[in-house]
Backbone as CSV, one residue per row, in Angstrom:
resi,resn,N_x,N_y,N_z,CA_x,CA_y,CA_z,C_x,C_y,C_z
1,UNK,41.164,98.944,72.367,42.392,99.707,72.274,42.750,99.974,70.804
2,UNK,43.153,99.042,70.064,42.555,99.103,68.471,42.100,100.194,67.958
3,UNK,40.735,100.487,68.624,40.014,101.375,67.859,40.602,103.144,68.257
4,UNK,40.695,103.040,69.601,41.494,104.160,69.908,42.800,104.352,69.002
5,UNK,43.384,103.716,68.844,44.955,103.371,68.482,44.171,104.229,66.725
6,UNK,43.506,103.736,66.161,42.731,103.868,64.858,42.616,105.135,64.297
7,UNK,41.738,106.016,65.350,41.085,107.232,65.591,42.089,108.376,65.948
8,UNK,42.997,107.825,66.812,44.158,108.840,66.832,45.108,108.792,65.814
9,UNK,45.496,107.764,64.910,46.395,108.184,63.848,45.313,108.692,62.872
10,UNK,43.705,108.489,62.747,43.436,109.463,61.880,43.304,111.063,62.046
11,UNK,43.171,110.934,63.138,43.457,112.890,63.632,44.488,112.979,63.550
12,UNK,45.988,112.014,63.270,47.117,112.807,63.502,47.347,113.072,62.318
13,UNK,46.738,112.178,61.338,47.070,112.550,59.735,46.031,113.820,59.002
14,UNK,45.184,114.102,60.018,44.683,114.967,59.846,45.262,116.243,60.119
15,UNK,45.553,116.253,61.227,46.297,117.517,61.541,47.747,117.338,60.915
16,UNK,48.467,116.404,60.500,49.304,116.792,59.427,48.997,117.328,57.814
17,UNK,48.243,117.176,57.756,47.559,117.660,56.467,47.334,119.355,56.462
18,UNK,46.793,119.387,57.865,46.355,120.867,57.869,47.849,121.458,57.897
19,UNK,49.159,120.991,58.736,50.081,121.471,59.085,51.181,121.954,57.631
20,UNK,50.464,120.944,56.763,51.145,121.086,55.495,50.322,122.038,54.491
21,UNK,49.067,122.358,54.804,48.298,122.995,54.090,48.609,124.869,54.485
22,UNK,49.153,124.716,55.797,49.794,126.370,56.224,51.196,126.067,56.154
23,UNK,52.101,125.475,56.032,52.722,126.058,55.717,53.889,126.523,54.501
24,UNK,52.856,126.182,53.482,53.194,126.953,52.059,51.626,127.214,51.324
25,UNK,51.801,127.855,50.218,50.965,128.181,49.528,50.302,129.661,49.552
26,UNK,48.994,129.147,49.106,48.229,130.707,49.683,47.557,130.327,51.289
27,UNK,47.861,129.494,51.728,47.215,129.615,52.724,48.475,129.478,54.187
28,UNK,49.437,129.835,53.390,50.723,130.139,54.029,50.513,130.805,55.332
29,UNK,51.073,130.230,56.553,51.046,130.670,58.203,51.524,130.354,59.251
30,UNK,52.290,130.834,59.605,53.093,130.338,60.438,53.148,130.033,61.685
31,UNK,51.915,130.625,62.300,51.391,130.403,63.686,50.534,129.220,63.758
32,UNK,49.360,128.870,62.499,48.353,128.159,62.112,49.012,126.798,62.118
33,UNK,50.655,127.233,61.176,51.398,125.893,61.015,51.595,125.095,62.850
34,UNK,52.254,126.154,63.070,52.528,125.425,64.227,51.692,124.367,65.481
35,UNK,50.411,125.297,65.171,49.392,124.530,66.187,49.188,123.761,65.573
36,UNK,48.885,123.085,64.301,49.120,122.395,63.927,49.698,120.973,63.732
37,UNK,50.839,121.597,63.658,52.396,120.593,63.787,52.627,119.975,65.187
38,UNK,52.402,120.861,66.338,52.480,120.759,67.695,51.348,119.501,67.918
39,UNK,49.995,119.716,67.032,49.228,118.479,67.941,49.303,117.181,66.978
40,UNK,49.893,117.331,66.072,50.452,115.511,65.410,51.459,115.454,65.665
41,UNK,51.857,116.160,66.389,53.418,115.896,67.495,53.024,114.900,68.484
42,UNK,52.433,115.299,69.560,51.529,115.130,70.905,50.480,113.897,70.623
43,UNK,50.029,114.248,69.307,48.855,112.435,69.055,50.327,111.511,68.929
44,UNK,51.264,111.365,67.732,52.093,110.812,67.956,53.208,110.321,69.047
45,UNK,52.818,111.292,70.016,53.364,110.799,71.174,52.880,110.117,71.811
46,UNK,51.427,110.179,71.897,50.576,109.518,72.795,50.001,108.518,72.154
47,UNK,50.193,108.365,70.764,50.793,106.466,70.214,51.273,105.549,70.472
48,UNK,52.928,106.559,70.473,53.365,106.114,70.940,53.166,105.235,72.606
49,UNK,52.848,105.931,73.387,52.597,105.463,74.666,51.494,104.509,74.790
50,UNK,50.547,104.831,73.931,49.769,103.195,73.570,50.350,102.026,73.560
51,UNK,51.016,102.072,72.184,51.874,101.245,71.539,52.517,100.356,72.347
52,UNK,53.095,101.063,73.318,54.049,100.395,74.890,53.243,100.156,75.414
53,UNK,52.052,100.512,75.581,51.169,99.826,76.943,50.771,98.625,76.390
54,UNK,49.851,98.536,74.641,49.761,97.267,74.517,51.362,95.956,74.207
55,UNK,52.231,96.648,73.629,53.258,95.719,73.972,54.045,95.258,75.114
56,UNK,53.594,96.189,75.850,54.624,95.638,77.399,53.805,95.600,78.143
């Protein structure tokens, strides 16, 4: 579980990275941002719900 738990906060910091990489700069976008933003939303949610399964 660990390792899952591991692997999903590194995709979520991944896709926050990208989410911050559209939306400023030259690679400025606002649609790009969002899909983005939307799935280190959704990994963080589903951390969350880890998180509770191994604590409770």
């Amino acid at each position: 579980m660990e390792e899952i738990i591991a692997k999903i906060e590194h995709e979520k910091e991944f896709q926050r990275k990208k989410a911050e990489e559209y939306s400023s700069g030259i690679f400025q976008n606002e649609v790009i941002f969002a899909r983005y933003d939307q799935a280190a939303k959704i990994l963080e949610w589903v951390l969350g719900l880890l998180r509770e399964e191994i604590g409770g």
